[in-house]
KEGU-497186 format. One record per atom (N, C-alpha, C): residue in three letters; atom name; x, y, z. Coordinates in Angstrom, 1 decimal. Example, Ala and Ser with C-alpha at 12.3 -4.5 7.8 and 13.67 -1.06 7.14 Angstrom:
REC    r   a       X       Y       Z
REC  ALA   N    13.2    -5.7     7.8
REC  ALA  CA    12.3    -4.5     7.8
REC  ALA   C    13.2    -3.3     7.8
REC  SER   N    12.8    -2.2     7.1
REC  SER  CA    13.7    -1.1     7.1
REC  SER   C    12.9     0.0     7.9
This chain:
REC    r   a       X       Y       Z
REC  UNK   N   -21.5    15.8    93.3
REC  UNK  CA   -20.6    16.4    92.3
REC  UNK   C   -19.2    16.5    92.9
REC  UNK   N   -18.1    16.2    92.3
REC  UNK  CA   -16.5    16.2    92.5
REC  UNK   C   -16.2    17.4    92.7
REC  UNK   N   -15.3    17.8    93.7
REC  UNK  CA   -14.6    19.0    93.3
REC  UNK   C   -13.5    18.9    92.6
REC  UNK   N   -13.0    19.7    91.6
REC  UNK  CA   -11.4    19.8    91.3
REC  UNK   C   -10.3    20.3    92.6
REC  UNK   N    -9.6    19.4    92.2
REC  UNK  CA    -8.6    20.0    93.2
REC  UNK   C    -7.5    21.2    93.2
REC  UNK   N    -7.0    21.1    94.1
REC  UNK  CA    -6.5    22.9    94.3
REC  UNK   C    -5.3    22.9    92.8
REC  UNK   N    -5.3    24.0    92.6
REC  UNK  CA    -3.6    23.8    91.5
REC  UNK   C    -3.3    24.9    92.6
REC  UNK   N    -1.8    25.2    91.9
REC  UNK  CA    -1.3    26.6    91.7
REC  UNK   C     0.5    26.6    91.3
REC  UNK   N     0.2    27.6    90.4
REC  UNK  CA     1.0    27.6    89.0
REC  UNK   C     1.9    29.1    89.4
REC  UNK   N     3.3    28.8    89.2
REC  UNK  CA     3.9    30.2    89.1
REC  UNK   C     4.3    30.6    87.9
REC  UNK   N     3.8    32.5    87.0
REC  UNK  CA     3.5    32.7    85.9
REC  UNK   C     5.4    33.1    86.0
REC  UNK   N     6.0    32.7    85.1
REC  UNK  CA     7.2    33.3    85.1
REC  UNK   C     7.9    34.0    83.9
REC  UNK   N     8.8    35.1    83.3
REC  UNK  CA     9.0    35.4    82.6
REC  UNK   C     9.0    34.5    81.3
REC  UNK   N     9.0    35.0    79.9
REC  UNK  CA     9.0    34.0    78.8
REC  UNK   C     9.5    35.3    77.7
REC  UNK   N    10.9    34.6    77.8
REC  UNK  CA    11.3    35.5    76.6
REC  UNK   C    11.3    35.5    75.3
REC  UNK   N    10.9    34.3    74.9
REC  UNK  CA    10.3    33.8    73.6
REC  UNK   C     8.9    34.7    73.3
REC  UNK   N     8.2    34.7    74.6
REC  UNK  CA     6.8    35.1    73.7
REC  UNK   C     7.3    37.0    73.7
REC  UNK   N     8.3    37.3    74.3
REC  UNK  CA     8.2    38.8    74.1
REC  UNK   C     9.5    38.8    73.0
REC  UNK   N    10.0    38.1    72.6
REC  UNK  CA    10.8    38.6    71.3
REC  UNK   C     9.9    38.2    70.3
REC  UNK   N     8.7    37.4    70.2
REC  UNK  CA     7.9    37.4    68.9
REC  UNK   C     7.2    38.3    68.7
REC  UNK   N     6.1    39.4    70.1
REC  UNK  CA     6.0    40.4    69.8
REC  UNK   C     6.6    41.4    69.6
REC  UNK   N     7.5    41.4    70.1
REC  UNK  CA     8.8    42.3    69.5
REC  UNK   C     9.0    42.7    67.7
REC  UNK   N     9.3    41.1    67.5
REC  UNK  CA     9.5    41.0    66.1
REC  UNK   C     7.9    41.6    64.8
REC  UNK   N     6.7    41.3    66.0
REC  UNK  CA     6.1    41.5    65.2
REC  UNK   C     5.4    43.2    65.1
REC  UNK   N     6.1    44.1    66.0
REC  UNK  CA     5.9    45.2    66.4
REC  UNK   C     7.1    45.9    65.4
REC  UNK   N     8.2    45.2    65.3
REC  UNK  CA     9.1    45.9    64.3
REC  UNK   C     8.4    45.6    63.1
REC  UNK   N     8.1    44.4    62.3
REC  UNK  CA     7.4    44.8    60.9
REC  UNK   C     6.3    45.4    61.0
REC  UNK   N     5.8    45.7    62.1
REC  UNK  CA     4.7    46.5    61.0
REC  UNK   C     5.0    47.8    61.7
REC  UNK   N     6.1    48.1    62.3
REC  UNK  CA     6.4    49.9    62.2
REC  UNK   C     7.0    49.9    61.5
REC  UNK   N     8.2    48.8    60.5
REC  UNK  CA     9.0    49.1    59.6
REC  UNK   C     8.1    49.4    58.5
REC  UNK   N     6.8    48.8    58.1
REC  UNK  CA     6.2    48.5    57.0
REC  UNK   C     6.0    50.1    57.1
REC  UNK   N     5.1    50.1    58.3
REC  UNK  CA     4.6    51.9    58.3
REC  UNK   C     5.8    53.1    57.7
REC  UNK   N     7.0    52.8    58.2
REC  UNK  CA     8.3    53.7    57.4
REC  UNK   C     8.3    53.3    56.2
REC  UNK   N     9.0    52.1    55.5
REC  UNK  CA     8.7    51.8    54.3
REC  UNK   C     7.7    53.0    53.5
REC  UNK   N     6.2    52.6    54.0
REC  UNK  CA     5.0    52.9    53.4
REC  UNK   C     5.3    54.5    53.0
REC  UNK   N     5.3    55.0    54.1
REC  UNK  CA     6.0    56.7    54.3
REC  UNK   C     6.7    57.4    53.6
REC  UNK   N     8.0    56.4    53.7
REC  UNK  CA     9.2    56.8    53.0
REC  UNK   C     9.0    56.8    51.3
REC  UNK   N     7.9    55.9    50.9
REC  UNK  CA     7.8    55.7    49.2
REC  UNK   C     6.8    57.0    49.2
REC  UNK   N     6.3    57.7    49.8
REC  UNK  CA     5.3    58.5    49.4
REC  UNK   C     6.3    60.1    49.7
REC  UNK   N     7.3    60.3    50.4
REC  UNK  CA     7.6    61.2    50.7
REC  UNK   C     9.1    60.9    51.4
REC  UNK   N     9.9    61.4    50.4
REC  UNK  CA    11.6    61.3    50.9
REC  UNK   C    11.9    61.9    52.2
REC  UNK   N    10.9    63.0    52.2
REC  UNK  CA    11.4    64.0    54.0
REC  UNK   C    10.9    63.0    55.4
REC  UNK   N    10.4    61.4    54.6
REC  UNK  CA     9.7    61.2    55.8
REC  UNK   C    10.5    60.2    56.8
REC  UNK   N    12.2    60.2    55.9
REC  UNK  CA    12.7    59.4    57.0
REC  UNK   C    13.1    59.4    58.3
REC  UNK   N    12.6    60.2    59.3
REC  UNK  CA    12.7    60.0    60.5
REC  UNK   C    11.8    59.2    61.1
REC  UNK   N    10.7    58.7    60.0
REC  UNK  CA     9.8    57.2    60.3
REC  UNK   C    10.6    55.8    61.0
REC  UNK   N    11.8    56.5    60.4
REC  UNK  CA    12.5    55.0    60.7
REC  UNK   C    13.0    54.9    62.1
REC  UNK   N    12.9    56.3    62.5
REC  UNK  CA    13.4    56.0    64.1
REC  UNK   C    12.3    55.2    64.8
REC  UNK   N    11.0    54.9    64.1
REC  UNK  CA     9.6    54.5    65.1
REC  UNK   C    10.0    53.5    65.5
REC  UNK   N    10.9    53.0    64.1
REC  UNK  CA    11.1    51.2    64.6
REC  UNK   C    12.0    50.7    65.4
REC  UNK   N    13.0    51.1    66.3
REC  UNK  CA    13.2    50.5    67.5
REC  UNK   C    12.8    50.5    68.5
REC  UNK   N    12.2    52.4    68.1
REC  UNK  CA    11.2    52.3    69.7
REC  UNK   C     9.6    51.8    69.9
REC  UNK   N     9.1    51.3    68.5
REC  UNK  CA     8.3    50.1    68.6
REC  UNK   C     8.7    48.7    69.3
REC  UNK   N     9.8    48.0    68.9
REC  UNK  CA    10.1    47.1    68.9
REC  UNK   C    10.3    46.7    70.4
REC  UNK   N    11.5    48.2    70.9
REC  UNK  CA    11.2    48.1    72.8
REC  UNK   C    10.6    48.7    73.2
REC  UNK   N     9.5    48.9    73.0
REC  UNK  CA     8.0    49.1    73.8
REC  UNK   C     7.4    47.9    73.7
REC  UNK   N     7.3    47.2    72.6
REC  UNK  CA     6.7    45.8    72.7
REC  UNK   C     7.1    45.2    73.5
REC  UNK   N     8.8    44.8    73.2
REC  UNK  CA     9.3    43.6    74.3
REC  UNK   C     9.3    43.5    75.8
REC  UNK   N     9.1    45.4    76.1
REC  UNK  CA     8.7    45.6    77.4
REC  UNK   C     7.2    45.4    78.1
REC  UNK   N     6.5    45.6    76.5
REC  UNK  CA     5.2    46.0    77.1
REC  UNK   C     4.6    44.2    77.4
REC  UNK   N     5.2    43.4    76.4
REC  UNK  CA     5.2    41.6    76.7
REC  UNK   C     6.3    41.2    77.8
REC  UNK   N     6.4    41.9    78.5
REC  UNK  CA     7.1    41.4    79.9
REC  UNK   C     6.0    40.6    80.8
REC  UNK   N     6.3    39.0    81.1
REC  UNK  CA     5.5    38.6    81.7
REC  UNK   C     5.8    39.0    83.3
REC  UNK   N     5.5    39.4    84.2
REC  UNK  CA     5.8    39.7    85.8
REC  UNK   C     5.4    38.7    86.4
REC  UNK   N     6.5    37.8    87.4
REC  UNK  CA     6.2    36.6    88.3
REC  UNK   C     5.0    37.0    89.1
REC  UNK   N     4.3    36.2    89.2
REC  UNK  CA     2.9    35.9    90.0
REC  UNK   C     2.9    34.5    90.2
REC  UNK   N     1.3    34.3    91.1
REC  UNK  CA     1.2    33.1    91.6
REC  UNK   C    -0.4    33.0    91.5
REC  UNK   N    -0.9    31.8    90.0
REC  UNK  CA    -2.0    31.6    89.7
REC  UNK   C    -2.5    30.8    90.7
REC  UNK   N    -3.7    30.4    91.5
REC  UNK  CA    -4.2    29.6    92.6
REC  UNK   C    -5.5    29.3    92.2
REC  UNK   N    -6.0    28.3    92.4
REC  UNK  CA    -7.1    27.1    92.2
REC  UNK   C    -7.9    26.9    93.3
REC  UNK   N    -8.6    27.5    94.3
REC  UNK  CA    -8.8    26.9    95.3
REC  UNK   C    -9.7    25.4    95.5
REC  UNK   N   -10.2    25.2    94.2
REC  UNK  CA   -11.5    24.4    94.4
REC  UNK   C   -12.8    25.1    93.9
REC  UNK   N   -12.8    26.6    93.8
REC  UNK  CA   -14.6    27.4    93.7
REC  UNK   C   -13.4    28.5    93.1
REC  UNK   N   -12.5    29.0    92.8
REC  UNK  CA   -12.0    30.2    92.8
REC  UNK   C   -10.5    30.4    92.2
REC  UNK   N   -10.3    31.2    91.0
REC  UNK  CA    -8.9    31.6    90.8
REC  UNK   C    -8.7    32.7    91.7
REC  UNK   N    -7.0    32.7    92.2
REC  UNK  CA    -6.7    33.9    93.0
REC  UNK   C    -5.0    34.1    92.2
REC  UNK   N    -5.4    35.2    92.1
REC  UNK  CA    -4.0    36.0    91.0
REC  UNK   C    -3.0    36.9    92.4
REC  UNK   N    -1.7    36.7    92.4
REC  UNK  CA    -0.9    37.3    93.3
REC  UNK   C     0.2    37.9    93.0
REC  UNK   N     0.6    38.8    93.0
REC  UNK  CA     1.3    39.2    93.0
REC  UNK   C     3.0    38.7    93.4
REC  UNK   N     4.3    37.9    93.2
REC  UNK  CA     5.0    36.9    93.4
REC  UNK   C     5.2    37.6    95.1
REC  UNK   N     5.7    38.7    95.2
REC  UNK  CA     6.1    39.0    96.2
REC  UNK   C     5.1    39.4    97.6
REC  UNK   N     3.4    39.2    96.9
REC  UNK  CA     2.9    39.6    98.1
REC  UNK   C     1.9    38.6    98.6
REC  UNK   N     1.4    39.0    99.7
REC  UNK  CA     0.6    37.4   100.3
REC  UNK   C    -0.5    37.9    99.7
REC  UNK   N    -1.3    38.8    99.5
REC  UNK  CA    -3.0    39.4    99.1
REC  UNK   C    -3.1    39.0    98.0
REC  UNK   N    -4.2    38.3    97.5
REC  UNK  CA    -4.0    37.7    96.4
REC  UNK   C    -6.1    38.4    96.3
REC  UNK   N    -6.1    38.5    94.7
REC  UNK  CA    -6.9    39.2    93.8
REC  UNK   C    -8.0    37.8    93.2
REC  UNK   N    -9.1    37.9    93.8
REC  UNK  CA   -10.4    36.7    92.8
REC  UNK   C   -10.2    37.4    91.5
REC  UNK   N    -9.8    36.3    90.7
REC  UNK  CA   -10.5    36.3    89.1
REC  UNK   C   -11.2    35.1    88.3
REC  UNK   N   -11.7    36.5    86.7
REC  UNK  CA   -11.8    35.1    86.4
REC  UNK   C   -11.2    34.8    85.1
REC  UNK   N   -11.0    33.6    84.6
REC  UNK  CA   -10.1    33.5    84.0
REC  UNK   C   -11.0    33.0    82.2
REC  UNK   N   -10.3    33.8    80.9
REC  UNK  CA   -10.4    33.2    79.9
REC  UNK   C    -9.8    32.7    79.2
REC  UNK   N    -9.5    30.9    78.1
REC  UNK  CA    -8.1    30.4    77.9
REC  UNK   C    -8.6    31.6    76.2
REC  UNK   N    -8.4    32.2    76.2
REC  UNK  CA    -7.8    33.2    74.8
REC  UNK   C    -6.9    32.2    73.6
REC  UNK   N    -6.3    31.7    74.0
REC  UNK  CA    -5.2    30.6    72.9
REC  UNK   C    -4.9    29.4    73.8
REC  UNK   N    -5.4    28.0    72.8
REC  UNK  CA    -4.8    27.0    73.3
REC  UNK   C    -4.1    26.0    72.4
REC  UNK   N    -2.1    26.3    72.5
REC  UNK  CA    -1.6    25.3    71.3
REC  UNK   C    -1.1    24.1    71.8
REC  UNK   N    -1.9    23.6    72.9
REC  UNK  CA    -1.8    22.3    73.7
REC  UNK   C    -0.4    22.5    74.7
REC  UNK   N     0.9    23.0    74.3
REC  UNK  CA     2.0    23.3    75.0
REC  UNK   C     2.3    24.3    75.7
REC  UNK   N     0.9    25.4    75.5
REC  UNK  CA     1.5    27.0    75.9
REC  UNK   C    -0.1    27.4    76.0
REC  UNK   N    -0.7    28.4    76.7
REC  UNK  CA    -1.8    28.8    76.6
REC  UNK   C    -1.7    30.4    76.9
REC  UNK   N    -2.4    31.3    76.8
REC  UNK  CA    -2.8    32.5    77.2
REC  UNK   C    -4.1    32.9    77.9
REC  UNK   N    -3.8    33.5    79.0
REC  UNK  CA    -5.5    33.6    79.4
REC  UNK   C    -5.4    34.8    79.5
REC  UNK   N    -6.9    35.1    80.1
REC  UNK  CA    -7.1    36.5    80.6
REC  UNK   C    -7.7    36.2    81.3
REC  UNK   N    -7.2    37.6    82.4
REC  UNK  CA    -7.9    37.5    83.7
REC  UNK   C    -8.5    38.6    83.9
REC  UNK   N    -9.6    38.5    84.7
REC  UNK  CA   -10.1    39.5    84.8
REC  UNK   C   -10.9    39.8    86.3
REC  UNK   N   -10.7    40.8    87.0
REC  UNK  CA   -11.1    42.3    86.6
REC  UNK   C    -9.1    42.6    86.3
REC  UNK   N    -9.1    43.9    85.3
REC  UNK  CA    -7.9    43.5    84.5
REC  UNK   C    -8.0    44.2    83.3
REC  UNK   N    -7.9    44.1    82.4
REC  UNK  CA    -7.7    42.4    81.8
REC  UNK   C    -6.1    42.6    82.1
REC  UNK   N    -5.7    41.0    82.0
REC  UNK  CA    -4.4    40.9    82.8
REC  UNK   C    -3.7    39.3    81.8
REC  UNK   N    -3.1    39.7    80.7
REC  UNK  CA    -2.6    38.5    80.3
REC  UNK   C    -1.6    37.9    80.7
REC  UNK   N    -1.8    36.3    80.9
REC  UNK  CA    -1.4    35.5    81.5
REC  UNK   C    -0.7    34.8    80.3
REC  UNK   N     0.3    34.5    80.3
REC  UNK  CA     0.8    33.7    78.9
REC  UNK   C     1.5    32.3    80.4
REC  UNK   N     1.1    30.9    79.8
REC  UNK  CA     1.6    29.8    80.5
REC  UNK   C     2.1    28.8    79.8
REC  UNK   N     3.4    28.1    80.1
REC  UNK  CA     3.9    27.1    78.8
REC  UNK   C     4.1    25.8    80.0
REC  UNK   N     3.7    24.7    79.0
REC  UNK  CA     4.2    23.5    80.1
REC  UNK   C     5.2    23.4    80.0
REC  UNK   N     6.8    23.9    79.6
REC  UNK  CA     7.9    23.7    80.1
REC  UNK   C     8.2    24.2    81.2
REC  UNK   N     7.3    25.3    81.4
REC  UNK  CA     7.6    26.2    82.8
REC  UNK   C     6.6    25.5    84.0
REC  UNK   N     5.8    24.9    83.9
REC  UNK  CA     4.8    24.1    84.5
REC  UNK   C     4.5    22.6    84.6
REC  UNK   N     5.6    22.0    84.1
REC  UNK  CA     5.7    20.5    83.8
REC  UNK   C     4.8    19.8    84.8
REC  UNK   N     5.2    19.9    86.4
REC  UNK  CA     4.6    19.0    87.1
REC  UNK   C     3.0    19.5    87.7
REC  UNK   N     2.4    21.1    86.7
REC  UNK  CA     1.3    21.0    87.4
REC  UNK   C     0.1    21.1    86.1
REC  UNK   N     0.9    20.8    84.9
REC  UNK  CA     0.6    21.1    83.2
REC  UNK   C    -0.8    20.3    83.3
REC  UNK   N    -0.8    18.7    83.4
REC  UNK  CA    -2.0    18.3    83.8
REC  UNK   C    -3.1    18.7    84.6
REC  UNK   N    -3.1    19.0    85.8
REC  UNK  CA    -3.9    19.9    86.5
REC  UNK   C    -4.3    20.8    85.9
REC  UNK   N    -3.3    21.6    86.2
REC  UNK  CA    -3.9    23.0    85.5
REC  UNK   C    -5.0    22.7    84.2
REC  UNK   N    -4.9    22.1    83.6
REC  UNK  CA    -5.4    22.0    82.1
REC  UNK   C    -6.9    21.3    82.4
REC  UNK   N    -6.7    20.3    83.3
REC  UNK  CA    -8.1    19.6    83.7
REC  UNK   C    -9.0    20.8    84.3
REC  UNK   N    -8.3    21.7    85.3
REC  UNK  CA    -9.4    22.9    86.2
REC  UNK   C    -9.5    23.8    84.9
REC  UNK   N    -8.6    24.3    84.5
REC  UNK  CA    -9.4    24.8    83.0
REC  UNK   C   -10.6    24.8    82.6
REC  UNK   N   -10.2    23.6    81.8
REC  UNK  CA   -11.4    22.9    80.8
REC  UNK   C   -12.7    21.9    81.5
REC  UNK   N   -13.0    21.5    82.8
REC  UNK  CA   -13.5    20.9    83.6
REC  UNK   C   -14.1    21.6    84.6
REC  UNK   N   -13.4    22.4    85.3
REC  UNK  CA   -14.2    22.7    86.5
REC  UNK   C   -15.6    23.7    86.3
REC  UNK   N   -16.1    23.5    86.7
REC  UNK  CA   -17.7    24.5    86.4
REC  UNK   C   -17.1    25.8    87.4
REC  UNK   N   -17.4    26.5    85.7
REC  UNK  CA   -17.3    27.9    86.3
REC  UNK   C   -15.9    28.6    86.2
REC  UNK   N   -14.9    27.5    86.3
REC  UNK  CA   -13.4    27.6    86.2
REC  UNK   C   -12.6    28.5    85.2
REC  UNK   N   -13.0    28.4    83.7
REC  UNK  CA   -12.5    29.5    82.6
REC  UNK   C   -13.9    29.4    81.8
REC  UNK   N   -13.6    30.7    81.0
REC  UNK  CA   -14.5    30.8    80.1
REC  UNK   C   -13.7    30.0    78.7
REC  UNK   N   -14.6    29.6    78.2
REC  UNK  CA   -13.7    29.1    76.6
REC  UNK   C   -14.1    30.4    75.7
REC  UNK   N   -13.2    31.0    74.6
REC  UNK  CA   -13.3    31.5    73.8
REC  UNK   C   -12.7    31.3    72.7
């Protein structure tokens, strides 16, 4: 049997995917005001929910630099700045061929990964994925 070979991938901020949850954390606390405000005029201080939904989301979709690792038998999740690095294991959650999301686990710890940010290891990565025994769960 082959082994796959080592990857390792650095997770880096992605401001795109935290202004879509952003955006999508403002409609539905605006909807919730909206909703409020038709049922009861006293209830406009609903509307303050919606910015501080919106930056809770964008913060709470902060991706934090790390360093995903492949050894061959094993993911190891790191923290960017430190050498001790964490066994997990990994699920691809979403795959739109250009961007993926995983989860890792023990955790759960989402991992959002784009091949612009990954260009020269996009192939790799994608084969120990979907290939290696044992490597991700599919869901």
């Amino acid at each position: 049997m082959r082994r796959t070979p080592p990857v390792v991938v650095w997770l880096q901020p992605q401001p795109a995917v935290q202004a879509v949850v952003a955006f999508i954390a403002a409609l539905a606390s605006a909807g919730l005001a909206v909703w409020a405000l038709s049922h009861q005029q006293a209830a406009w201080p609903a509307l303050l929910s919606v910015p501080a939904a919106t930056l809770y989301a964008w913060r709470a979709a902060r991706v934090a630099p790390r360093r995903l690792r492949w050894d061959g038998q094993t993911w190891w999740l790191a923290e960017s700045d430190r050498a001790e690095e964490t066994a997990v294991q990994l699920a691809v959650l979403i795959d739109l061929d250009a961007w993926l999301l995983l989860r890792a686990t023990p955790g759960p710890r989402w991992l959002p990964l784009a091949r612009l940010q990954q260009a020269a290891q996009w192939g790799a990565l994608r084969a120990t994925l979907f290939s290696a025994p044992g490597a991700a769960v599919q869901r």
